[in-house]
C-alpha distance (Angstrom), angle and dihedral (degrees) to the residues before:
residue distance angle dihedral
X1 . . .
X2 3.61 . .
X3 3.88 98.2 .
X4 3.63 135.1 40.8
X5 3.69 104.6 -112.3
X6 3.57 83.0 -161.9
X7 3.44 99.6 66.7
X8 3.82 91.9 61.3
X9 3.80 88.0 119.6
X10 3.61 91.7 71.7
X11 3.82 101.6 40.4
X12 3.66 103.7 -106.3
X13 4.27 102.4 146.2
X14 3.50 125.5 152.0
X15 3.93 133.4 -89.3
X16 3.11 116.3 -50.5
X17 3.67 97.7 45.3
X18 4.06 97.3 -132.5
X19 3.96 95.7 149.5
X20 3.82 122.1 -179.0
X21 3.55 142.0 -173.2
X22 3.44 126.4 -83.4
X23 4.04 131.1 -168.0
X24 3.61 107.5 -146.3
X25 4.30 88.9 -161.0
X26 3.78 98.8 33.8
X27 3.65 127.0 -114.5
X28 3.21 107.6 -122.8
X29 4.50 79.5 48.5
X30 3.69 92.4 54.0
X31 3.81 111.3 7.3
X32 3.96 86.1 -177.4
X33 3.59 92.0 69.5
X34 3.97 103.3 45.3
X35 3.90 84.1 106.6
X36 3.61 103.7 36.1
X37 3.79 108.9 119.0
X38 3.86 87.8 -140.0
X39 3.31 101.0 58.9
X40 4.24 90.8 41.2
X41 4.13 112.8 88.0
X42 4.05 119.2 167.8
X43 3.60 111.7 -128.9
X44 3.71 125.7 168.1
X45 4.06 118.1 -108.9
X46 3.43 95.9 -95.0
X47 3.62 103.1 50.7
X48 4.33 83.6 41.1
X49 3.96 83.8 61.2
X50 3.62 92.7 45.8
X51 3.81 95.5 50.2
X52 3.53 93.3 52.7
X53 3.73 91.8 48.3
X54 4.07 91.3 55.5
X55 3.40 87.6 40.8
X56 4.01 95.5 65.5
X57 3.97 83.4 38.4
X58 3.65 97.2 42.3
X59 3.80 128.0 -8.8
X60 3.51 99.5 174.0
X61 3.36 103.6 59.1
X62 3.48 83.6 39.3
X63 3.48 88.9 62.5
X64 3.63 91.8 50.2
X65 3.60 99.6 48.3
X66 4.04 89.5 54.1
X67 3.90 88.0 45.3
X68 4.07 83.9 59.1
X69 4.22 97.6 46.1
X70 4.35 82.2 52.0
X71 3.75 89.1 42.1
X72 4.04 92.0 48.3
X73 4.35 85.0 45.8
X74 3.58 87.9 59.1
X75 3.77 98.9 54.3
X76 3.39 98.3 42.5
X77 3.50 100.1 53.6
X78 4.10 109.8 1.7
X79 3.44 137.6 -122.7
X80 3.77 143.8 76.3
């Protein structure tokens, strides 16, 4: 893997930069929050695919793991 999905928080995708939009709680889970900027992160296709994947698999500790990349955005460069 030549990114760390997990760091999806803070924008790192791979080459070339094609980010999208992804809802942390789903749309069709919580329609309410599709435009909610704190349930949107940008990921890039790949790591989209992959997050859906663990989230069939696992969705909790997907969860987590996305709760960690925002967490790691916030210290390195502050704010909400």
């Amino acid at each position: 893997m030549g990114y760390d999905i997990w760091m999806m928080g803070i924008g790192v995708y791979s080459r070339p930069a094609r980010p999208v939009v992804h809802h942390i709680v789903e749309r069709d889970e919580n329609p309410d929050l599709a435009y909610d900027l704190d349930n949107l992160i940008t990921v890039s296709i790949d790591s989209h695919a992959e997050i859906h994947s663990l989230y069939k698999k696992d969705k909790p500790a997907a969860l987590e793991r996305i709760k960690a990349g925002i967490a790691e955005f916030q210290k390195r460069f502050g704010g909400d």
